[in-house]
BATIRO-82386 format. One record per atom (N, C-alpha, C): residue in one letter; x negated, y, z negated. Coordinates in steps of 0.001 Angstrom, whole numbers, plus 524288, in hexadecimal, padded with zeros to 5 digits. Layout:
<sites>
AXYZ
...
</sites>
This chain:
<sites>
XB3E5ECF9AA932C6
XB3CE6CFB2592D80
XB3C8DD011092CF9
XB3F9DD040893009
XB3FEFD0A4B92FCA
XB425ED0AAD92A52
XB3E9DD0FA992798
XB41CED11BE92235
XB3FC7D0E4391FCD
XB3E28D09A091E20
XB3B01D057191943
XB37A3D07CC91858
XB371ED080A91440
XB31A4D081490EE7
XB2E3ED03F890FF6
XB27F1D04479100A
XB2582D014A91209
XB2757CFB0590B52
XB27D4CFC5E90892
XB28FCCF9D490505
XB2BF6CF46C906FB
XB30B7CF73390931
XB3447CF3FD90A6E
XB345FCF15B90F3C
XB30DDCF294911FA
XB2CF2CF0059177F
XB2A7CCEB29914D8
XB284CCEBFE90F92
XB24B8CE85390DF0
XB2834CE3CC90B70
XB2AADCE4EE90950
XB3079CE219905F3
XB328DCDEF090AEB
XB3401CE0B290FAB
XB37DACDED29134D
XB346FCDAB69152E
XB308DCDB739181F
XB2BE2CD9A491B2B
XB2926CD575917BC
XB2876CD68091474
XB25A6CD40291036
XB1E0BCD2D591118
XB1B6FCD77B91324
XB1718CD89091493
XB15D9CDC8F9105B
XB0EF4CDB5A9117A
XB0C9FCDF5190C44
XB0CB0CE4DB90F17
XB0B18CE7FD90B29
XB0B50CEE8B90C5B
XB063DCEF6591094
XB022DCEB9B90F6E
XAFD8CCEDE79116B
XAFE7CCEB3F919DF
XB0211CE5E1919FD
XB01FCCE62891F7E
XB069FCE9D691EFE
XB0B16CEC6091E54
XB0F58CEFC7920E0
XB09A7CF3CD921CC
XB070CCF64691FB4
XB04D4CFB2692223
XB00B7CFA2A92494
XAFD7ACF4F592538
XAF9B3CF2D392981
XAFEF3CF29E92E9E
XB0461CF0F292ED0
XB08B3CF0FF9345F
XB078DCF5CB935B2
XB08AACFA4B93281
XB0C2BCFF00932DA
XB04FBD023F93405
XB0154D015F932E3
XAFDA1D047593610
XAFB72D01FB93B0F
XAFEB8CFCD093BA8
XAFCC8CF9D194041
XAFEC1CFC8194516
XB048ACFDAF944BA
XB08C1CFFC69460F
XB0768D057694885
XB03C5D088A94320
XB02C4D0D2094468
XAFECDD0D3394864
XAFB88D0BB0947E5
XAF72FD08CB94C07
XAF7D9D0813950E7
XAFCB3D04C394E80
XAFE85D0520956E1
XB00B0D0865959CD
XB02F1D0BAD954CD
XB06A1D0FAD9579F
XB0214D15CA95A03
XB0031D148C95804
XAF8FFD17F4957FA
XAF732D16E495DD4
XAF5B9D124C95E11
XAF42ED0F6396223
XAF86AD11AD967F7
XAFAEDD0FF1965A2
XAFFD9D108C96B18
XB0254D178996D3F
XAFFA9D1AC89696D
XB011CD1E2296AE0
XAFB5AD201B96C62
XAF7A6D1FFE969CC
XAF26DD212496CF8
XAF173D1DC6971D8
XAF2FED1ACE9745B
XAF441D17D897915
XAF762D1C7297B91
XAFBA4D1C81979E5
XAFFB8D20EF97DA3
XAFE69D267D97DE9
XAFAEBD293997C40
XAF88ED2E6097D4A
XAF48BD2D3398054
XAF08ED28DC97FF8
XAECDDD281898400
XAED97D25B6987F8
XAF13CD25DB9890A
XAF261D23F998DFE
XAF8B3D2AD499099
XAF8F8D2BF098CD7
XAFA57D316198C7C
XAF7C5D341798F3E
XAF0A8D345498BEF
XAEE7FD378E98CB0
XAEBD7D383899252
XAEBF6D32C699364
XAEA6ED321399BA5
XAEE72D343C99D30
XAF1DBD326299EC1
XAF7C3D34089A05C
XAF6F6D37D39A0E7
XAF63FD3D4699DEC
XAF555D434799E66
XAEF0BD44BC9A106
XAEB4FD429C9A087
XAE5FED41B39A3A4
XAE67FD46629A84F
XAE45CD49DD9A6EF
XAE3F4D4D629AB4A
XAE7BDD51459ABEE
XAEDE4D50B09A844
XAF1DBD538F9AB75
XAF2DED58E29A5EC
XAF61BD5B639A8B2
XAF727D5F569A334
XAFBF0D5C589A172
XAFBB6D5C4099B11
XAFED8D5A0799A54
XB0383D5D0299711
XB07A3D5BB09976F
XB0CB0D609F99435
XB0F9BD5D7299162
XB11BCD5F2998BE4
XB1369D5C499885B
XB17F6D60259874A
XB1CD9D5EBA98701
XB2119D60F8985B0
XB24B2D5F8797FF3
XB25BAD621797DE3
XB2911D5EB29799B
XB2E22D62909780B
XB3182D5FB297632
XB35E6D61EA973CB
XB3773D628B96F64
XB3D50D66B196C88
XB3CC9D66209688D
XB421AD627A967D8
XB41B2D5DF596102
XB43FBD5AF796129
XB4826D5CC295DF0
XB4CF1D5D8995C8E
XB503AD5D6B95715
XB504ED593C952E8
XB5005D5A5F94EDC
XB4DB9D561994BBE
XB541ED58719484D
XB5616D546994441
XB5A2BD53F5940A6
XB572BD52B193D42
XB5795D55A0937B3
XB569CD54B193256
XB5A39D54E192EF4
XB58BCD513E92B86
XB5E26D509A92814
XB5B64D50B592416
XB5CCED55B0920D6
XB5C0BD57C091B63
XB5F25D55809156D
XB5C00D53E6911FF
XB5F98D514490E5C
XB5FA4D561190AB5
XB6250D57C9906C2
XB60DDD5A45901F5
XB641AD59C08FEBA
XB662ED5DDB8F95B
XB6906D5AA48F64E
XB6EE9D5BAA8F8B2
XB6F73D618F8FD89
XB758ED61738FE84
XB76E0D5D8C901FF
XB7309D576590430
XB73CAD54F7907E8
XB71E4D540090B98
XB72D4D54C491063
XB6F26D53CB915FF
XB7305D5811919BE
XB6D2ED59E691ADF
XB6F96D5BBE92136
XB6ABAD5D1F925DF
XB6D09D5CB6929F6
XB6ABCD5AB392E70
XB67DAD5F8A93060
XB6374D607E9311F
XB60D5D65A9932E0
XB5D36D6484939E8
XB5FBED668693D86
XB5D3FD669F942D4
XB57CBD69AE942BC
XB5423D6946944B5
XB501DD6B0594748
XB4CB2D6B1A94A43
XB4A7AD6C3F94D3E
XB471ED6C2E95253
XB4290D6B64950A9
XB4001D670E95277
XB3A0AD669395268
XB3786D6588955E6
XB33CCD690595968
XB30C3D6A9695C92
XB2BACD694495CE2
XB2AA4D637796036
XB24C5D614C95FD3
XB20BBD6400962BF
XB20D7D64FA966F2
XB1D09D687A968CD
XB1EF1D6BDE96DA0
XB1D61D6F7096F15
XB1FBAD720097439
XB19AAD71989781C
XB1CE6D72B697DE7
XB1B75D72FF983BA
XB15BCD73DE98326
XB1180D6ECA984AC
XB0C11D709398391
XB0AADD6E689886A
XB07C5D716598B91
XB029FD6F3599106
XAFCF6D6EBC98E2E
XAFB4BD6AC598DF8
XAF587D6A3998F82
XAF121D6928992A0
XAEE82D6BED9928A
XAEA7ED6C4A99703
XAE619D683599501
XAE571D66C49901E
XAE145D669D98E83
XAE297D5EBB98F84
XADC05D5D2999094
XADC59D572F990F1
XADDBFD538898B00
XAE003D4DD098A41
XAE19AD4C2C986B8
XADD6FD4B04984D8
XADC1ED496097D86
XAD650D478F97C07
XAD68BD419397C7E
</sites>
C-alpha cells in the first residue's frame, strides 16, 4: 500500500478510520520498542570502552519540477563526521 491515501486504505480494506490509526500507532509502538531494545543492548556492548562513530557523506539525486520541466540536481549530504567519546552512555 506504498503511495495510498489513507482514504483509499479505508475503501480497499473496508475498515473504519479509527482502527487504521489504532494499526498504524500499534506499528509505531513496536517500532519504538524494537529500537529502544537495540541501543540498550548497544549501550552494554560499549560498557566501559571508548567508543568511535564514523560516518560518511551520501550523494543524494533530486529531481526538480518547474514550469521549463524537470531536471536532475546531484548533491552531497553529510550526516555527521569522525567523533570519540570518552564520556559513559545515559
Amino acid at each position: 500500500m506504498n503511495n495510498v491515501p489513507f482514504r483509499r486504505i479505508l475503501q480497499v480494506t473496508g475498515i473504519s478510520a479509527d482502527r487504521l490509526y489504532r494499526r498504524i500507532e500499534f506499528l509505531a509502538d513496536q517500532c519504538r520498542l524494537f529500537s529502544a531494545h537495540r541501543k540498550r543492548r548497544l549501550y552494554k556492548a560499549f560498557a566501559g570502552r571508548n567508543r568511535v562513530i564514523a560516518t560518511d557523506i551520501q550523494p543524494v539525486l533530486f529531481i526538480e519540477i518547474g514550469e521549463g520541466g524537470w531536471r536532475a540536481r546531484e548533491s552531497s549530504v553529510e550526516s555527521s563526521s569522525y567523533t570519540r567519546s570518552e564520556s559513559s552512555p545515559r
